[in-house]
Every structure is written in structure tokens, then in C-alpha cells.
C-alpha positions in Angstrom: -17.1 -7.9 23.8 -18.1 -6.2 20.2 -16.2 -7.7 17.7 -13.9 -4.6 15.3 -15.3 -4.3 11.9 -12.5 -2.2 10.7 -10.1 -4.3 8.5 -7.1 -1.5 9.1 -5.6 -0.7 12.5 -6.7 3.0 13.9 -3.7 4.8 15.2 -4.8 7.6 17.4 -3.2 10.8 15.9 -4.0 14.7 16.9 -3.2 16.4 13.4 -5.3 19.9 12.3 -6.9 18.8 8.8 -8.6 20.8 5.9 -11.3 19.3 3.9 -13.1 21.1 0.9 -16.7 20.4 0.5 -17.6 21.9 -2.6 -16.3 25.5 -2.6 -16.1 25.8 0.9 -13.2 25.0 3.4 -13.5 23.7 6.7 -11.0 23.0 9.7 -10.7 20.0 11.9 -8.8 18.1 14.1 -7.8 14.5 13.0 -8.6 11.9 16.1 -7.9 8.9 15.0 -6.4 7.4 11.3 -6.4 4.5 9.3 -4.7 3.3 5.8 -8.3 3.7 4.8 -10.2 7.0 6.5 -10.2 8.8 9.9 -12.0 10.6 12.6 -12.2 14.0 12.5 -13.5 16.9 14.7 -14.7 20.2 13.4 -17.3 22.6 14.7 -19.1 22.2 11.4 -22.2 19.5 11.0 -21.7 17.3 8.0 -24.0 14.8 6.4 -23.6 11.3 5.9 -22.5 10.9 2.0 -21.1 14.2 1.8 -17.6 13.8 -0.3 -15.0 16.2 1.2 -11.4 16.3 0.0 -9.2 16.0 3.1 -5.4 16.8 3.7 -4.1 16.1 6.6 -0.8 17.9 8.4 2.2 15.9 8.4 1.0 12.8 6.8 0.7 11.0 3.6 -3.1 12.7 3.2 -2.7 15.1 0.4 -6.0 16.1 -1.2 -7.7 12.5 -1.1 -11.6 12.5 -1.6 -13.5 10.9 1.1 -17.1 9.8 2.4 -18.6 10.8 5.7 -19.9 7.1 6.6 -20.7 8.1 9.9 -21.6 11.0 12.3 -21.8 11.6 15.9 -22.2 14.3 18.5 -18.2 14.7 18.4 -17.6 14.4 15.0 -17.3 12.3 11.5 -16.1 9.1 10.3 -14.2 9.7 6.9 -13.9 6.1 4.4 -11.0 7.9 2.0 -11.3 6.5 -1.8 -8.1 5.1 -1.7 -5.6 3.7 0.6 -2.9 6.0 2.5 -0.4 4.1 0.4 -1.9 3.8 -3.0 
């Protein structure tokens, strides 16, 4: 069994997002979120260490800068800069 690395629970959650990268916006889908970043979906190819700014529908994500840590076939990890509830 692999052992979680994560030190905050994910909760899944299906919430539209909008991240700015530079001067450009780009739509997504939120997967999955933690106190501390989230999955998202979006039909656009990111690169690891690209800093978006991320608010998320209908939850205490408004405008937080974030990292893409990680990036797969379906999508991107997000690590925000701060907590949820900082």
C-alpha cells in the first residue's frame, strides 16, 4: 500500500475555477481540494512552476497564487501559497 504524502485531507469537489497566468485567463474544473492546493482540469497544458492565480466557485479560493507541482495527462496539481484559512 503507498503511504499519502499529503499532510491535508483532499475532499473531492466538482467546482468551475479561473486561474490567470500572466495576462491570460484560463477555465477549469476543480477535482479535488485541499487547505493547501487542488486538482484541476482544463483543456490547456501548463508547466510545472508556472504561478497561476486561482479562484475557485463557491469556496474560500479568491484570487490565491499558486504553483503547478505536478502534471498529468488529465490535469494539474496546484500547491496554493497560503492555506484556505489563512
Amino acid at each position: 500500500m503507498r503511504k499519502e504524502k499529503r499532510d491535508f485531507t483532499r475532499l473531492t469537489l466538482h467546482a468551475k475555477a479561473n486561474m490567470l497566468l500572466k495576462d491570460q485567463s484560463i477555465e477549469g474544473e476543480v477535482e479535488n481540494l485541499s487547505l493547501k492546493g487542488a486538482f484541476v482540469t482544463t483543456g490547456w497544458q501548463l508547466r510545472l512552476d508556472d504561478i497561476v492565480t486561482i479562484t475557485i466557485d463557491d469556496t474560500l479560493a479568491c484570487g490565491i497564487r499558486s504553483k503547478v507541482v505536478r502534471v498529468t495527462d488529465k490535469g494539474m496539481g496546484l500547491r496554493f501559497e497560503r492555506n484556505l484559512l489563512d
